[in-house]
C-alpha atoms as one frame of an Amber mdcrd trajectory, in Angstrom:
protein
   7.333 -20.741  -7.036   4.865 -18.760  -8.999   5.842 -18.924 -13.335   6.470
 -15.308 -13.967   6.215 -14.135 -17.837   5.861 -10.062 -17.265   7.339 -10.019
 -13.639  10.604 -11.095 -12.769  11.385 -12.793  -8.997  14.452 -13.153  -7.499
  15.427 -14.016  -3.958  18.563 -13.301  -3.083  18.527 -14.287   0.856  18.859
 -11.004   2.585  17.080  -9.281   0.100  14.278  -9.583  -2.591  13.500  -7.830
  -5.823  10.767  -7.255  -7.941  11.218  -5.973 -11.207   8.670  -5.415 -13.948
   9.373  -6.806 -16.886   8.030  -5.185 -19.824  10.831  -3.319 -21.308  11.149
  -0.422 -22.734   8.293   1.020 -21.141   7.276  -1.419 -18.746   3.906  -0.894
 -18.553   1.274  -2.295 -16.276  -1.553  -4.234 -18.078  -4.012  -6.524 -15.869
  -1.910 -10.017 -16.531   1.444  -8.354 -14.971  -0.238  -6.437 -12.253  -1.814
  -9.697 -11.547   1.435 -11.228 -11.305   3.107  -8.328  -9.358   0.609  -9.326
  -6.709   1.444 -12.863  -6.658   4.993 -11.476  -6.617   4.509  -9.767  -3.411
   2.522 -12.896  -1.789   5.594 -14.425  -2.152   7.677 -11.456  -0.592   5.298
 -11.774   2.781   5.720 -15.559   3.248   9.673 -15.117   2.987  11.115 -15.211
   6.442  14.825 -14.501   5.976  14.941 -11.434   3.620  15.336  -7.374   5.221
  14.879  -5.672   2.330  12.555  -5.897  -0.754  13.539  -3.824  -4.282  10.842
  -2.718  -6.603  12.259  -2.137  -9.703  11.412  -2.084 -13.726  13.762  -3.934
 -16.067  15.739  -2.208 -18.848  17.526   1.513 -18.519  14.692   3.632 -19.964
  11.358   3.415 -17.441  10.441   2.451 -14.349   6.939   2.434 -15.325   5.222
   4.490 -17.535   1.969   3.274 -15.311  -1.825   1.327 -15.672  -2.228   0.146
 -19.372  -4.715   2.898 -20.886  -6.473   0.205 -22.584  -7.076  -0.920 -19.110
  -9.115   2.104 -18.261 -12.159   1.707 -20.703 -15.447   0.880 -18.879 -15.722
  -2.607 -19.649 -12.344  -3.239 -17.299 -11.528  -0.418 -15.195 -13.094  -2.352
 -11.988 -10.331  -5.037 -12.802  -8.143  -2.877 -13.160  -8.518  -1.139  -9.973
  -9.018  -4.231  -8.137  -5.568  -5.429  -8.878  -3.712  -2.613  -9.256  -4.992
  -0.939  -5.473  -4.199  -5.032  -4.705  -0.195  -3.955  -5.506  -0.421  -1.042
  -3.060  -2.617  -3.065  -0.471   0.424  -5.564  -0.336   3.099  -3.358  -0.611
   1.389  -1.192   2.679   1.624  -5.043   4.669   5.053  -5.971   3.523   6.802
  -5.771   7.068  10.389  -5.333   6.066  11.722  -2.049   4.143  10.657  -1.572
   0.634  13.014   0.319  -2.070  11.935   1.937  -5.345  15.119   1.507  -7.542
  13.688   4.423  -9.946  15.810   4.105 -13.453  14.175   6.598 -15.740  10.564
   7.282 -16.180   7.684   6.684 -13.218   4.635   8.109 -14.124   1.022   7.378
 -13.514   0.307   4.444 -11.886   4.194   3.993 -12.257   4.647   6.760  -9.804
   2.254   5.743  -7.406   3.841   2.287  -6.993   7.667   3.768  -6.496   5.807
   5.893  -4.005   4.436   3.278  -2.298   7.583   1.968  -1.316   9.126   3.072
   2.369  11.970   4.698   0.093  12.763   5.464  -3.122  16.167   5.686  -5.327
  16.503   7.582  -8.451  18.550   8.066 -11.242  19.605  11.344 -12.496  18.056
  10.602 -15.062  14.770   9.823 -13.783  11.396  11.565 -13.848   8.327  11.434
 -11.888   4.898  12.637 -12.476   1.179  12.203 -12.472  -0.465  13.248 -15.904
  -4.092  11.511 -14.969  -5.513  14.720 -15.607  -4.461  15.553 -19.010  -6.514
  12.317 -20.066  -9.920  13.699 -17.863  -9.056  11.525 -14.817  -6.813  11.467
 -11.379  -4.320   8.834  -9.535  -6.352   7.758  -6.379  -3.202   6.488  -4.737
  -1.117   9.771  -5.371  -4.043  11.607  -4.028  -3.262   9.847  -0.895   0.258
   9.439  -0.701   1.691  12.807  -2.190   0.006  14.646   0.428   1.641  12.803
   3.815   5.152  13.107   1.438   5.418  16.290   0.309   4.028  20.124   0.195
   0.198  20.723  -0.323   1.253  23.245  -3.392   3.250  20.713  -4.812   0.383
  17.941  -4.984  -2.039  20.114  -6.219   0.392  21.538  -9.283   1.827  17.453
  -9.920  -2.016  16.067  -9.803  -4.204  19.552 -11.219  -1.762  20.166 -13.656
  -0.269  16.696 -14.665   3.265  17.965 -14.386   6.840  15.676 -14.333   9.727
  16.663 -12.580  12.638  15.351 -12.588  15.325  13.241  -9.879  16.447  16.544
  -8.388  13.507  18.403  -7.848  12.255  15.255  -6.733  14.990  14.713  -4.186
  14.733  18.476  -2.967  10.811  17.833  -1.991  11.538  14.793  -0.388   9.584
  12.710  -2.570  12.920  10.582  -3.285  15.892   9.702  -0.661  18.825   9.580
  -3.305  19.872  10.202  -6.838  22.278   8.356  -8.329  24.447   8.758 -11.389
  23.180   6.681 -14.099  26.060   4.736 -15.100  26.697   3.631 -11.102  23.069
   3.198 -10.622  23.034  -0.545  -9.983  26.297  -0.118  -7.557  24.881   3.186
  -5.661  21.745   1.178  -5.292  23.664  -1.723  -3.776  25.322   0.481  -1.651
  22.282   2.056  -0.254  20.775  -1.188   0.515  23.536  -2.691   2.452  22.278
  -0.415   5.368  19.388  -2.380   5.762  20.623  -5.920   5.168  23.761  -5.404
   7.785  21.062  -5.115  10.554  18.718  -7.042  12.588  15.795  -8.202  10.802
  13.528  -8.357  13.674  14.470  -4.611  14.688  13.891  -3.383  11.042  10.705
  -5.276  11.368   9.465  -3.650  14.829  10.482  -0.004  13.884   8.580  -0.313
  10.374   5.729  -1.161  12.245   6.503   1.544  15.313   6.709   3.911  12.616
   3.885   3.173  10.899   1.607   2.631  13.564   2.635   6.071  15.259   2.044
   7.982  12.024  -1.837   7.353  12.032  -2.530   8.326  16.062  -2.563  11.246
  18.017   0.673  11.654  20.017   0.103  10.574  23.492  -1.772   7.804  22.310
   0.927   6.467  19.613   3.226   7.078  22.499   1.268   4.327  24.754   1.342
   2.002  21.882   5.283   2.522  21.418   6.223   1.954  24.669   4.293  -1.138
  24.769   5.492  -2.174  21.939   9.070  -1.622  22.759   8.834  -3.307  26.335
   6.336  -6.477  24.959   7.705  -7.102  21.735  10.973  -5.531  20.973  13.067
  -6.208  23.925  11.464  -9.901  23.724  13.508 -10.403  21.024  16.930 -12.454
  20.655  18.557  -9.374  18.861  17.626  -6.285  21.213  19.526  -8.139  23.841
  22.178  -9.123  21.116  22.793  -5.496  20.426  22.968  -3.906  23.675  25.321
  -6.761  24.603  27.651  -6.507  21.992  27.636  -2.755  22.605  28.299  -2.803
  26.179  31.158  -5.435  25.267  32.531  -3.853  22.363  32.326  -6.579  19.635
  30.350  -6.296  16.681  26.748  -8.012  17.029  26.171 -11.381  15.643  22.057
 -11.408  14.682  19.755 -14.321  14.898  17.186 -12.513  12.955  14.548 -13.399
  15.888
């Protein structure tokens, strides 16, 4: 396994976590984005795992986002390389991905928590994209926010570099839960047994269903679907597992294949 200084790896068996760990601020310079993306290498070779947890260590930020230092001429490309590298992986990681937001994301912060299939907050949290106020704009928010969230809302977050907090967050849909901060480690547990009490092929197949439906025209993600479903899906150990155990009333016992 990869020798970590700024990222910290941990592979718990049913589920993986990624924290960054640059306390109190946590923010992302070159050397730990580069090791975020070895990081998530590691989280696509992992076979057993259903669940992967992007987090920042400490109680105060997330991320405060991209090292500004980072953003002078002489290394911006490097800095976009690797950092659009993070949200290149996290876009291929094929099981469910979880922000665990515990105070501040902004900037490129932000754009990595919404990255992630799902994100958790604490009430205490706050998101926001402030590129402008420093004469430039998050690429990846201008992307995301959009297929997440109202138009007005993206253009007031990037056009006028606003932060909002868990709540308003959470009533935009831009996070799934908020948590209270003192249970946030529990409540996040919690929300992520969900995922690892369930079939790690079927989590797999309806991430990519999901996915894959989002970017066609109906009719045509429909024909994909179904052949997904009927190829792929009911190929699998578990779809039969589960419709058994249904039909004979016991709980399902998965093979994860």
């Amino acid at each position: 396994m990869a020798d970590f200084k700024f990222i910290s790896y941990e592979d718990k068996g049913e589920t993986l976590r990624i924290a960054i760990n640059r306390p109190p601020y946590n923010v992302l310079d070159i050397a730990t984005m580069e090791e975020m993306n070895a990081a998530l290498d590691l989280a696509m070779e992992n076979t057993t795992a259903k669940v992967l947890v992007i987090s920042g260590n400490g109680d105060k930020t997330f991320s405060s986002g991209v090292d500004v230092v980072d953003h002078t001429p002489d290394k911006v490309v490097k800095m976009i390389e690797v950092f659009h590298g993070i949200l290149k992986r996290l876009m291929q990681v094929s099981i469910p991905t979880v922000a665990a937001v515990n105070g501040a994301a902004l900037g490129g912060g932000c754009e990595l928590a919404i990255a992630c299939d799902m994100v958790v907050a604490s009430e205490n949290a706050k998101l926001g994209q402030p590129e402008i106020k420093l004469g430039v704009f998050p690429p990846i928010a201008a992307i995301l926010l959009p297929r997440q969230i109202p138009m007005t809302k993206v253009m007031e977050l990037l056009l006028g570099g606003g932060i909002i907090d868990a709540q308003e967050a959470h009533r935009i849909g831009l996070v799934n839960r908020v948590f209270p901060k003192e249970s946030f480690a529990v409540d996040t547990a919690k929300f992520l047994e969900q995922f690892t009490s369930l079939s790690r092929v079927a989590l797999i197949h309806t991430k990519k269903a999901v996915k894959e439906a989002a970017t066609r025209p109906f009719y045509e993600a429909l024909f994909h679907i179904e052949q997904h479903y009927l190829k792929d899906l009911m190929a699998t150990e578990d779809a039969k597992e589960g419709l058994n155990s249904f039909i004979e009333k016991r709980k399902p016992v998965w093979k994860n294949k």
